[in-house]
N, C-alpha and C positions, 0 to 999 in steps of 0.2 A: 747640377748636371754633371755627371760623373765620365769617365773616358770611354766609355760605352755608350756613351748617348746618341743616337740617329741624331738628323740633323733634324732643325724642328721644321715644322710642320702649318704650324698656326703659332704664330706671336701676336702676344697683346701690349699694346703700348699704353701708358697710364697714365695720362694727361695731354692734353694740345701746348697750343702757344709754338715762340719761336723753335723750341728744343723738340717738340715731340714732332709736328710737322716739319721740318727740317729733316730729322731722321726717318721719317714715314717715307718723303719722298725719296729720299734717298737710297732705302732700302727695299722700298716698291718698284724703284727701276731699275735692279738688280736682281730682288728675290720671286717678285709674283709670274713672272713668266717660266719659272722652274717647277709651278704649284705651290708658293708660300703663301699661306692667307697670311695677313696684315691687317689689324681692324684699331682705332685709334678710340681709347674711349676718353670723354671729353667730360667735364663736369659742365654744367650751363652757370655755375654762379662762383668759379675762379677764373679771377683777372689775369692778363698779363703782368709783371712786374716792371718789368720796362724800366727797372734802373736806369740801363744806359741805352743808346741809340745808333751804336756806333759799330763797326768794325774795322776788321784788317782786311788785308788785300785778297786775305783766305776765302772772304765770302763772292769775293769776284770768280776764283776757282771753283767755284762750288756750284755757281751758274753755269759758267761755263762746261762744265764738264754734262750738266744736264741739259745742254743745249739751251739754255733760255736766257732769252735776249735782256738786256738793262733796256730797252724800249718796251719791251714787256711787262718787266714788272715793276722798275722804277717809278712811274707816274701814280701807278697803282698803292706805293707805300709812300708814299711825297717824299720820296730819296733826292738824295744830294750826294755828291761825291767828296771824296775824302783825299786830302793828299799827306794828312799828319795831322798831329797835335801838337798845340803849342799851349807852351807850359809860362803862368806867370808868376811872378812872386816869391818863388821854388827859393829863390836864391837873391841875397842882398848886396851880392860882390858889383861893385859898383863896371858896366859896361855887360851884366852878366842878370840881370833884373828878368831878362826872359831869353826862350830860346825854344827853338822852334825841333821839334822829332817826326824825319822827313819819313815817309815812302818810299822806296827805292825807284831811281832810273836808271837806265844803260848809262845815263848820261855822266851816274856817279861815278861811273868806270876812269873818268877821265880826271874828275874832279877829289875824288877820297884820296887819292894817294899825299897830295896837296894837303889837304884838310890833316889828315895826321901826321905830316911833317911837319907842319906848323905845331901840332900837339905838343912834339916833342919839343920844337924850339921854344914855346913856350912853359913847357916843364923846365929849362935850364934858363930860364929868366930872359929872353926873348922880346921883342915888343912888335909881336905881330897878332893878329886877328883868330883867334882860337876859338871862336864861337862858332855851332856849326849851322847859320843861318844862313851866311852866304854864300856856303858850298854846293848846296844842293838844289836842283831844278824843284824841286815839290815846293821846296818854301818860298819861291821865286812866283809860283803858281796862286800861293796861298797869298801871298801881299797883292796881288793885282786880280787877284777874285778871280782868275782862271781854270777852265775843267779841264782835264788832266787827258782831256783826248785831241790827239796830235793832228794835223794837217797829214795827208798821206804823204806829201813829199819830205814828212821827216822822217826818217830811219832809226829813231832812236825810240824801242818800247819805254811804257809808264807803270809802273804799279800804283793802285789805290783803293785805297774803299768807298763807303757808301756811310753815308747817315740817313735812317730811317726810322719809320714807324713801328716798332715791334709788333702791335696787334695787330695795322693791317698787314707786316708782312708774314705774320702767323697767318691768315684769313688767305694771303697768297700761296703760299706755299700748300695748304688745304688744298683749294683749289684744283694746285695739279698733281699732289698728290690721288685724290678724286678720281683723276681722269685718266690715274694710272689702275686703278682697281683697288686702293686703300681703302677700307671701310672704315664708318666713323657709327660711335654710338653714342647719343646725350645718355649720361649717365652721373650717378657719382657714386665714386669709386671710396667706400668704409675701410675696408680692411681686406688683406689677404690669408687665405687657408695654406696649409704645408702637408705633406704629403708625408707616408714613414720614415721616406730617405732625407727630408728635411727641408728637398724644394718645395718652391712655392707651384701650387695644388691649382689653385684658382684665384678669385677675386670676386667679393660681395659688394654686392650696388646696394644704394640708400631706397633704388625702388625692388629691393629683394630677389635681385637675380644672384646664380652665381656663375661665373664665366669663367670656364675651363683655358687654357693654351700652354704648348710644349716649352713656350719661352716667352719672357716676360720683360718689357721695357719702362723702367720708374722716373716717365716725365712729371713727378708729380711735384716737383720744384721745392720748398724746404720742407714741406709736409715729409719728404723721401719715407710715402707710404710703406713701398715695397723694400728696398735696401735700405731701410732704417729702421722701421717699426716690425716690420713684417722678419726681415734677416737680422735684424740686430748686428749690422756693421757698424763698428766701432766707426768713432769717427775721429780725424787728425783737425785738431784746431791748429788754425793760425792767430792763434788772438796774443800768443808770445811777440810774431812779427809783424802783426798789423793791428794798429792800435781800433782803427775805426770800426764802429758795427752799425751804423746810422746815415739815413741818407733822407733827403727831401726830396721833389720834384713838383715842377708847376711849369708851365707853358707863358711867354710872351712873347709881340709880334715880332715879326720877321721886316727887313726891309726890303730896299731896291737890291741892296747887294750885297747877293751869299757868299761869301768865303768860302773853299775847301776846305774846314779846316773844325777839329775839336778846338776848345780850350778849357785848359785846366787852370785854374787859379786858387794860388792860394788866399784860404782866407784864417780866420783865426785858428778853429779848433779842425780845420781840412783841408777842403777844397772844391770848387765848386766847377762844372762844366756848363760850358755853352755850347750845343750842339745845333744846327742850322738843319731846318726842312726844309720843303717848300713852302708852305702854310703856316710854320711856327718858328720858334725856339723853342730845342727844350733846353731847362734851366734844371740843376741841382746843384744840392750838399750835399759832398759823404763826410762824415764826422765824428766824433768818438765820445760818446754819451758819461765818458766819464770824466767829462773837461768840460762841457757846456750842455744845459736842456735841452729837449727838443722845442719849446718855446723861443729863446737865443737863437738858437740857432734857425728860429725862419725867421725870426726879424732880423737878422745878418743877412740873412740871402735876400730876404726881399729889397735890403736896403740898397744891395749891391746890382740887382737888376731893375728898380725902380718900381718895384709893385708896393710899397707901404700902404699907401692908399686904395689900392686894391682889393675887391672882394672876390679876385680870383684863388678857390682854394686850392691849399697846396698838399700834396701826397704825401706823409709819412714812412717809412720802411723800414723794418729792422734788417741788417745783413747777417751771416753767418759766415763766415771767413773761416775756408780752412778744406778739408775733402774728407772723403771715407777713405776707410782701408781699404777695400778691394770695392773698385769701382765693378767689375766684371764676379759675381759673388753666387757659385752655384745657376741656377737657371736665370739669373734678374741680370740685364744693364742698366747702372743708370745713366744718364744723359742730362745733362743741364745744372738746373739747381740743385736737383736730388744729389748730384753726386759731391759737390765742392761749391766754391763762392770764392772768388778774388774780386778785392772789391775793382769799381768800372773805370782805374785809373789808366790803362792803356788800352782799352775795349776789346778786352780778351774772351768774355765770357762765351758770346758766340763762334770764337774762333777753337776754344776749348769744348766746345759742344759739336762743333765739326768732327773733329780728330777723333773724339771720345767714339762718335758712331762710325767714322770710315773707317779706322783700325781695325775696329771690331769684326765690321763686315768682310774686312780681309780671311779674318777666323771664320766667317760663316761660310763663307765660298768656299773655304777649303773644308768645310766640315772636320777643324781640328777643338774638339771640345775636352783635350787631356788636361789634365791637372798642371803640368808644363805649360802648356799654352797660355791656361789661367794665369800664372804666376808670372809669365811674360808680359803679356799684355797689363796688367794690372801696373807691372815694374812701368813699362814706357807709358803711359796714363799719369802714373805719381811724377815721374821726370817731368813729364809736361807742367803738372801744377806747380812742383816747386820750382823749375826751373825758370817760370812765370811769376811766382811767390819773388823770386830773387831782384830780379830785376826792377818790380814795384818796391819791394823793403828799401832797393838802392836811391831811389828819389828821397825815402824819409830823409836814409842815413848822409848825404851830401846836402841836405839844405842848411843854410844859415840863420836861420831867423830865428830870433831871440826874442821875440816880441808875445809869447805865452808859453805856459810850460808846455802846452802839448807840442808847439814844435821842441821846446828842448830836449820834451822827453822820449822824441820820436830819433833824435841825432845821437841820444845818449846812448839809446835800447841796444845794450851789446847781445840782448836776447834774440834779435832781429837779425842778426846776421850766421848765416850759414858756412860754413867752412870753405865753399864754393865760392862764395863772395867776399869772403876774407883774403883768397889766392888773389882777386879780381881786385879789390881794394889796393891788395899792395904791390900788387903787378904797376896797376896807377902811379900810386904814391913814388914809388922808385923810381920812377920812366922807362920801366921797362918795357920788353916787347908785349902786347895786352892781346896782339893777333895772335901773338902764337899760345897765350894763356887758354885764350876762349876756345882756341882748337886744340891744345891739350887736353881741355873741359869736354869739350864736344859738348859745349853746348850753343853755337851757332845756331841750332834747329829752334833755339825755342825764342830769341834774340842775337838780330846779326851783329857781326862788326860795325856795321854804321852804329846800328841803334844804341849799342854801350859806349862807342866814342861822342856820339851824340849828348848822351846824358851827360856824362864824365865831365867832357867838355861845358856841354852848354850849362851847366850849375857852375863852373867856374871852380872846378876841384883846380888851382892853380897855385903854388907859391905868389905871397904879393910882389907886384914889380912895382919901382916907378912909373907916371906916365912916360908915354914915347913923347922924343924928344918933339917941339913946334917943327913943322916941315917939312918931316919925317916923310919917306917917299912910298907911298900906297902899291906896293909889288900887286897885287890883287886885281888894281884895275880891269886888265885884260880881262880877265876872268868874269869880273863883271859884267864886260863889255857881252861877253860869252853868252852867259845865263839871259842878256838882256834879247839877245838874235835870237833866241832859242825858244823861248816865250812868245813871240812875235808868230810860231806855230800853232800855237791855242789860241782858244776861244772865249768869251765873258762864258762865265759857269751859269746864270741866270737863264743866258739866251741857249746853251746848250741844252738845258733841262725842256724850257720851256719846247724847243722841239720836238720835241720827247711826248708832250703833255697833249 
């Protein structure tokens, strides 16, 4: 698409699931009342992938902005709320074995400044509480199984996400898509034709059609039909900084009481998530095929969630870690897996398949299709992945654990770190100021101040101290006392839902 190009007209989107309905509706409630056809074509025998089940707070804006209620579509995908991830094993410094990565609340307004001036006094050998578990209202949420939605007489907003069902919340989002005028076509999508100037032309079905459109969207997930086979966009591996390309997945029951909350754990050659629905667990490995089998590695998992005996099977995946060159490439978007893959260690991927199509749509509204534009957007697209890339490398790089070489060789990997994260590292190390690093960086946008004091902190990047001295006086109290009134504002997160259902 060249800087002459009219604004299109008819786009065709190249797969379903979470990424392509997600974008469908998104850009159906923007574009088709201008006259944009939108027609989604769907294969009838690709799966969802459903790695992970998780998101950021992003996918609550992303409701919200289209009007649509969590009484709407929550019960519809057996959603569950989210107030963070909590990380096990990450770290063997002893008071430091876990640590919890909250959500934001107003309420951290009161309590962050606390939490890192402790940082610092514990960077100059200090014997105070440096973990950031008990700073934060979300984690406070997360130990007492609480939903993250306040009594109206509290004044204080919550940020959170959701743990869900990918397929049905693909089948949800269809839906209202649908009822916006999205068209949907069973189909399977071979190959795409290109045109003199080099854009792609059409698109050939398995039942012999060919299907013309002025602009083309590649939901086709790592097949990346159109922006890989069809454009031959190069593509940026991350397999220097992230060692893993391997995941499992398999389902065990659920109990009486859900937690808000991911977990990540470590295990030998990864680490494995426990994600809470209504009706399930989902359970996985991501792991790195060049340290243990894919056989190992499900009897690790199984061992670890209690299925050995078990005839429930378990899912395989291979990952692809890393993104294109130009996610925005001549007439094609792509969106989702087509475009990149970080693996589902912070549940970014959907929050990356947000951005990737709101940006965009900014460029469509304005009908700015110049070669500049391209090069802009592409630019803040990469920022987004690696600056996402960064933050995950950083879990490798601060873990302790010695107990296989994949974790040594994940602490070793000076391949794995980025320049960006080398400033972040040793902003750390020194005790320096790390607020005023990250907004040097500007990269706030893609992880806040909490979230890297968080990590930093809760692995225990510490000089060793001695214990604090027997009867040592708990400054904190209060504070406790604080988070304990404050929580006394929600409600069991079971009985929440269940209203809902």
């Amino acid at each position: 698409m060249n800087a002459n190009s009219a604004p299109p007209k008819k786009i065709l989107i190249v797969g379903g699931g979470s990424a392509g309905w997600m974008t469908a509706l998104m850009y159906g409630e923007s574009l088709i009342k201008t006259g944009v056809e939108i027609t989604v074509l769907e294969s009838p025998t690709v799966g969802v992938i459903g790695v992970g089940e998780g998101s950021t707070p992003a996918l609550k804006r992303y409701f919200d902005a289209l009007g649509i209620a969590e009484s709407e579509w929550m019960a519809e995908c057996n959603a569950t709320y989210k107030t963070g991830i909590a990380f096990d094993g990450w770290s063997t410094k002893p008071g430091y074995e876990s640590y919890f990565h909250p959500f934001a609340t107003m309420v951290d307004n009161l309590t962050l400044p606390t939490f890192i001036e402790n940082i610092h006094a514990r960077q100059r050998g200090a014997h105070v509480d440096a973990r950031p578990n008990r700073y934060f209202l979300s984690s406070r949420l997360s130990d007492d199984a609480l939903a993250p939605k306040a009594s109206e007489n509290f004044p204080f907003f919550t940020t959170y996400g959701y743990h869900f069902d990918a397929a049905l919340l693909g089948q949800f989002l269809h839906k209202k898509a649908a009822a916006l005028g999205v068209k949907h076509k069973v189909c399977h999508v071979t190959h795409a034709t290109r045109d003199a100037q080099g854009d792609i032309a059409a698109v050939a079905t398995e039942e012999g059609e060919l299907l013309a459109a002025d602009f083309f969207i590649d939901c086709s997930g790592f097949s990346a039909l159109l922006i890989g086979k069809a454009l031959e966009t190069p593509f940026v591996s991350y397999a220097d900084n992230l060692l893993n390309d391997s995941a499992i997945a398999m389902p065990t029951e659920i109990g009486a009481r859900i937690e808000p909350k991911t977990v990540s754990a470590a295990m030998k050659f990864g680490w494995a998530w426990q994600i809470p629905l209504t009706n399930r667990y989902g359970n996985g490995y991501v792991y790195s095929s060049a340290f243990v089998s894919a056989d190992q590695a499900e009897t690790e998992l199984r061992a670890k969630i209690g299925t050995l005996e078990s005839d429930t099977p378990a899912r395989h995946l291979k990952m692809k870690l890393g993104r294109v060159a130009k996610h925005w490439n001549r007439n094609c978007l792509a969106v989702g897996l087509s475009q990149g893959f970080l693996e589902p260690l912070e549940a970014t991927a959907l929050y990356l398949t947000q951005m990737t199509a709101a940006i965009f749509l900014l460029f469509l509204e304005k009908g700015d299709f110049s070669e500049a534009a391209q090069q802009a957007y592409n630019q803040q697209i990469h920022d987004y992945f690696d600056g996402h890339r960064d933050y995950i490398v950083a879990h490798y790089k601060t873990n302790t654990r010695t107990d296989t070489e994949y974790w040594r060789t994940n602490a070793g990997n000076l391949n794995g770190v980025s320049d960006s994260l080398k400033h972040i590292f040793q902003t750390w190390i020194e005790g320096g100021d790390l607020v005023a690093e990250l907004r040097r960086q500007d990269i706030e946008r893609y992880y806040p101040i909490l979230s890297w004091h968080a990590l930093l902190a809760g692995m225990g990047t510490f000089p060793d101290v001695a214990p604090a001295p027997a009867g040592a006086a708990d400054m904190l109290a209060p504070m406790d006392d604080f988070m304990r009134r404050c929580a006394l504002n929600f409600r069991d997160h079971r009985t929440v839902l269940e209203s809902m259902g």
